[in-house]
FIMAR-880145 format. One record per residue (C-alpha): residue number from 0; residue in one letter; z, x, y. Coordinates in nm, 3 decimals. Layout:
FIMAR-880145
   i aa      zz      xx      yy
 NUM  a       Z       X       Y
...
END
This chain:
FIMAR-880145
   i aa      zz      xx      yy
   0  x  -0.386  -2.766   0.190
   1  x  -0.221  -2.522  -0.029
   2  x   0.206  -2.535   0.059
   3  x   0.303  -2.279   0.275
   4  x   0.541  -1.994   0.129
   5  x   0.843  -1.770   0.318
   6  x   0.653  -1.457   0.211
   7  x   0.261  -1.353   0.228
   8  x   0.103  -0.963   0.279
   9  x   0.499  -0.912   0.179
  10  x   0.605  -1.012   0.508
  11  x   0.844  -1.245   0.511
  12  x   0.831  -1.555   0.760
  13  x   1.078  -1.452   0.997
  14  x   0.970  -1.095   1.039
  15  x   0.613  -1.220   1.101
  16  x   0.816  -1.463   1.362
  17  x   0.987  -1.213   1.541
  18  x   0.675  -1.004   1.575
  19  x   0.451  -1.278   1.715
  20  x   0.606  -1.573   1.832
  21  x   0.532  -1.777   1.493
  22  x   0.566  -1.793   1.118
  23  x   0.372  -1.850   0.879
  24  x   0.390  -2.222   0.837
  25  x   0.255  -2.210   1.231
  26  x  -0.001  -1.919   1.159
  27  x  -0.148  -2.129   0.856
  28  x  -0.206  -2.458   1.095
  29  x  -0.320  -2.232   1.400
  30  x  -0.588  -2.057   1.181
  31  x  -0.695  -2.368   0.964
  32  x  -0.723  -2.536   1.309
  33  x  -0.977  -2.256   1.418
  34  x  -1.158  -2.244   1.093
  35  x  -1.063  -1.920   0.988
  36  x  -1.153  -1.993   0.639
  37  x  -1.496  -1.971   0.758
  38  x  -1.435  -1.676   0.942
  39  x  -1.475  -1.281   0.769
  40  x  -1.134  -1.058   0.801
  41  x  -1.219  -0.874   1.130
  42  x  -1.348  -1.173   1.299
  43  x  -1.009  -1.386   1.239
  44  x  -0.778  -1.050   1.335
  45  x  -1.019  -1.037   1.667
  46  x  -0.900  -1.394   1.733
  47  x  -0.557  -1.337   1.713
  48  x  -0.607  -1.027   1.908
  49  x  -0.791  -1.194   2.184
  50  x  -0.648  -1.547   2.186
  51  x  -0.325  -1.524   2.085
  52  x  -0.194  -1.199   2.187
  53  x  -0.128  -1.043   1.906
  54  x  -0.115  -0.692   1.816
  55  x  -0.394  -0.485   1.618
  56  x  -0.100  -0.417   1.333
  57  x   0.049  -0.758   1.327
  58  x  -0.274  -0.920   1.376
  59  x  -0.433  -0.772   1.052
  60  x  -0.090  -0.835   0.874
  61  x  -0.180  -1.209   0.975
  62  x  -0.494  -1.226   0.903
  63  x  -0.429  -1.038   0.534
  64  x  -0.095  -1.324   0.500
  65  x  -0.369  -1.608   0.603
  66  x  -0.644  -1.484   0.342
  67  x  -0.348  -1.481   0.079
  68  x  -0.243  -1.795   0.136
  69  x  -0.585  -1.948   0.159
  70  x  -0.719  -1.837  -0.189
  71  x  -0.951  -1.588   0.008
  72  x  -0.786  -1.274  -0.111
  73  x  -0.577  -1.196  -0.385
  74  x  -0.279  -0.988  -0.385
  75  x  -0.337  -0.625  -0.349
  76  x  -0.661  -0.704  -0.255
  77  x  -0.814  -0.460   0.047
  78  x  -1.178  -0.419   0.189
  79  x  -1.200  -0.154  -0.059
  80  x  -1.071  -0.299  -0.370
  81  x  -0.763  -0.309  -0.452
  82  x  -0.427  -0.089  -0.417
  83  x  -0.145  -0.011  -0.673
  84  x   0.196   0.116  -0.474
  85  x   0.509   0.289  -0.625
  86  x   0.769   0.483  -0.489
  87  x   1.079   0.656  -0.595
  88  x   1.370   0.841  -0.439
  89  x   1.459   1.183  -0.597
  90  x   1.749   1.419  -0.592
  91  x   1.585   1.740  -0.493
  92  x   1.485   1.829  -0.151
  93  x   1.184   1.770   0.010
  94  x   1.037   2.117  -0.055
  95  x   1.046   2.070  -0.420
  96  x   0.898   1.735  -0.432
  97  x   0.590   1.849  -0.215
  98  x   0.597   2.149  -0.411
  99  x   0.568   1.977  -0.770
 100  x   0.252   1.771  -0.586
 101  x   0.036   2.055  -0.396
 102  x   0.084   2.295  -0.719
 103  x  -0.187   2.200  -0.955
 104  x  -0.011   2.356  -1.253
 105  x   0.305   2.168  -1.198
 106  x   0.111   1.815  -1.060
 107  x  -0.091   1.815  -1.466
 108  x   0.243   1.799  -1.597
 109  x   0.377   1.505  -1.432
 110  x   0.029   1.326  -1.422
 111  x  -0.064   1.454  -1.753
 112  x  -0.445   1.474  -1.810
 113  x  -0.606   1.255  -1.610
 114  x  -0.922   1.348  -1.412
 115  x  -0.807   1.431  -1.078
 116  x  -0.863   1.693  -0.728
 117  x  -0.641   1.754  -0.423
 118  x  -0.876   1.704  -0.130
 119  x  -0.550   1.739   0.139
 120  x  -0.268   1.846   0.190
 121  x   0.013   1.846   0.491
 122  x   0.309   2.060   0.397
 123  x   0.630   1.841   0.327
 124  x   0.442   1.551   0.459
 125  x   0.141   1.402   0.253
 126  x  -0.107   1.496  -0.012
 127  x  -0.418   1.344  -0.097
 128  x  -0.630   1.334  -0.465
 129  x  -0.947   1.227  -0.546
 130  x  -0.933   1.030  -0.906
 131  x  -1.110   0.990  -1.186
 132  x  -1.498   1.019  -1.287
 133  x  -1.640   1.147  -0.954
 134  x  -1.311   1.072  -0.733
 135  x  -1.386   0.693  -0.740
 136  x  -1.045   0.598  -0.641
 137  x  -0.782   0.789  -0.401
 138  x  -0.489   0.859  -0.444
 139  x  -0.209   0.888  -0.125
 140  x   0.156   1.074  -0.141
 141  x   0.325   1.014   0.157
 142  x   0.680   1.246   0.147
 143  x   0.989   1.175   0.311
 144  x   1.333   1.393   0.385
 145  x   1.645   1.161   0.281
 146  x   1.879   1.414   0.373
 147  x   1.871   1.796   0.258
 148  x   1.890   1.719  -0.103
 149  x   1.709   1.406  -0.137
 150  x   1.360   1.287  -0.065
 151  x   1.117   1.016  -0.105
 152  x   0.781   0.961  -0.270
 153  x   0.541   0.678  -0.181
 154  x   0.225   0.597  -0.360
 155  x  -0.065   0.445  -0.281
 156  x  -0.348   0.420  -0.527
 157  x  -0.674   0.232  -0.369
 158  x  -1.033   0.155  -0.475
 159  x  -0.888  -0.033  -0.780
 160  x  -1.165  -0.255  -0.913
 161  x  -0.935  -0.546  -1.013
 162  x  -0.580  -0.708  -1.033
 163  x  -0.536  -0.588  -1.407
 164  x  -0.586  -0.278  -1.301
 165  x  -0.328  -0.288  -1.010
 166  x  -0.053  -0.329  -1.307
 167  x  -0.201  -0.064  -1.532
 168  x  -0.196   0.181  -1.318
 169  x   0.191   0.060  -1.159
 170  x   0.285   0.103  -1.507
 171  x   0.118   0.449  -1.502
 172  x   0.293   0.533  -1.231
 173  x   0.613   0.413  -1.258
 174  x   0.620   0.632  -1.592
 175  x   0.454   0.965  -1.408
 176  x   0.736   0.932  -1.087
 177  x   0.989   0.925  -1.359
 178  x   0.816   1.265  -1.534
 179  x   0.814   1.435  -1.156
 180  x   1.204   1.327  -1.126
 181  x   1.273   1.524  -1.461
 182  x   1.068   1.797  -1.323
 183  x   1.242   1.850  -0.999
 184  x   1.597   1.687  -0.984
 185  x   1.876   1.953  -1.049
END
């Protein structure tokens, strides 16, 4: 049995604790003793559900920790693929960072060329692209207020087809946030 860690789905054992009654040392034992390593992803979140009273959230937070830990999935791993996150905190207020995103002049010069569509949009709130060679991956800002003159950008980047390309593209955008700060902050 692989040894059990503080942290997996970048929960930490005590959060997971205080949201379900265990950590993850007890998850891992409760789930090997139910043969969850047999089990597919909905089918072991189900059982926590329905046996163990857990919450849809914290139950697919388990169930994601569980895979992790059991060699089942690999970090950053979703149904889908995988997912590449990056955020930053800007000085500039929330209507200039969703702004520099909806505007498709101002979004090429931040992202630079790369193939890519807005498909939605929510005013001050979220944006959504389509990426690369037929939209094969998606791309989600989510926008936050952190006071009048501040705000927050969080990135998720899904449909990833491995882990090396989970750190290309946190690389990428690590180094395009940093272009949108120049382009906004006063």
């Amino acid at each position: 049995m692989p040894k059990t860690k503080e942290k997996y789905g970048g929960i930490s054992s005590d959060a997971v604790r205080a949201k379900t009654g265990k950590g993850w040392e007890e998850w891992l034992q409760v789930l090997d003793g139910e043969h969850a390593q047999k089990m597919p992803h909905q089918q072991i979140a189900q059982l926590l559900s329905d046996k163990y009273n857990v919450t849809d959230w914290w139950s697919q937070m388990v169930t994601v920790g569980y895979e992790q830990a059991r060699g089942l999935r690999a970090v950053h791993q979703k149904a889908n693929g995988y997912s590449a996150n990056a955020s930053k905190t800007f000085n500039a207020p929330l209507r200039d960072l969703y702004a520099a995103c909806a505007d498709e002049a101002t979004r090429a010069k931040w992202l630079g060329k790369k193939k890519h569509s807005l498909s939605k949009a929510t005013p001050n709130k979220s944006l959504r692209i389509g990426w690369g060679k037929d939209n094969a991956t998606r791309v989600d800002f989510n926008l936050y207020a952190k006071g009048e003159t501040k705000s927050m950008i969080q990135v998720q980047h899904e449909k990833l087809e491995s882990a090396a390309e989970v750190e290309q593209m946190k690389t990428y955008w690590k180094g395009a946030l940093g272009k949108l700060g120049k382009l906004i902050e006063t």
